[in-house]
C-alpha positions as CSV (number, residue, x, y, z in Angstrom):
1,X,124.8,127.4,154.6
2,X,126.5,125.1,152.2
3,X,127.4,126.0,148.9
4,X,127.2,124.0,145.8
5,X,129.0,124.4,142.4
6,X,127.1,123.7,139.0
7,X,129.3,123.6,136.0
8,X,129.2,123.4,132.2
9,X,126.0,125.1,131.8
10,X,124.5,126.2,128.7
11,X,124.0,129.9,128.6
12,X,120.7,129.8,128.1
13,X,119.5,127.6,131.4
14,X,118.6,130.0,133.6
15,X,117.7,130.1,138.0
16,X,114.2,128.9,136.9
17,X,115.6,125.9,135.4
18,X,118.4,125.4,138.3
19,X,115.5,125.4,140.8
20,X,113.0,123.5,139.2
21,X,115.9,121.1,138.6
22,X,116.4,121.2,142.1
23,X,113.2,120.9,143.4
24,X,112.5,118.1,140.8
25,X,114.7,116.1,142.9
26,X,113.5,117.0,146.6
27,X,116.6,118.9,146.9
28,X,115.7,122.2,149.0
29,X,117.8,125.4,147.8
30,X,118.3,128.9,148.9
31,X,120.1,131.4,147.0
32,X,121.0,131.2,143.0
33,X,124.1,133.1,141.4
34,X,123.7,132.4,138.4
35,X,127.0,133.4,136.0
36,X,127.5,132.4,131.9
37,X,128.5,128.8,132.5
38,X,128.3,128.0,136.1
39,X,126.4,129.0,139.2
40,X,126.6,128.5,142.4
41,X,123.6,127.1,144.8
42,X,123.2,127.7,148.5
43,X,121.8,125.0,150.5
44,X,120.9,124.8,153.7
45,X,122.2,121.1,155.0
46,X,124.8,119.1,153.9
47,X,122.4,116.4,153.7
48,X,120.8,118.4,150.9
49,X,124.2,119.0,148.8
50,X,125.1,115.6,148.9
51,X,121.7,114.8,147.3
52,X,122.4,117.3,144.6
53,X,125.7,115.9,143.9
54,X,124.8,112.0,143.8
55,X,121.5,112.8,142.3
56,X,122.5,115.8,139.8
57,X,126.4,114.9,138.8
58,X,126.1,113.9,135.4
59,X,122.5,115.0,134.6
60,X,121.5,117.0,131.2
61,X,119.9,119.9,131.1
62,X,119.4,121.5,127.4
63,X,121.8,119.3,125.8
64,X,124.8,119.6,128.4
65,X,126.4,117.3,131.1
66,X,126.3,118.7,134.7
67,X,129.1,117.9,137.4
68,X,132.6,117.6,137.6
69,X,134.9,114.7,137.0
């Protein structure tokens, strides 16, 4: 399981967002913890997290940036 680390999240987006985000994408995910500003996503390959990081860095969701610099 590989973990993947979502920051600068508005408080309001919530695991439904973050998956449907996800799955918008093709990007299969497991498990969602889901804290104020930041969660962290499990997924299973590390195929799949480095979709989610060249397809989901920088992306907006309600208003704010996702990703790190």
């Amino acid at each position: 399981m590989y973990r993947v680390y979502v920051g600068n999240l508005d408080q309001a987006v919530d695991e439904g967002t973050l998956r449907g985000l996800f799955e918008e994408h093709g990007i299969a995910i497991g498990t969602i913890l889901k804290k104020k500003n930041y969660a962290f996503i499990d997924c299973a390959d590390q195929t799949n997290v480095e979709r989610a990081i060249s397809q989901l860095h920088g992306k907006h969701v309600n208003d704010f940036c996702k990703g790190h610099d």
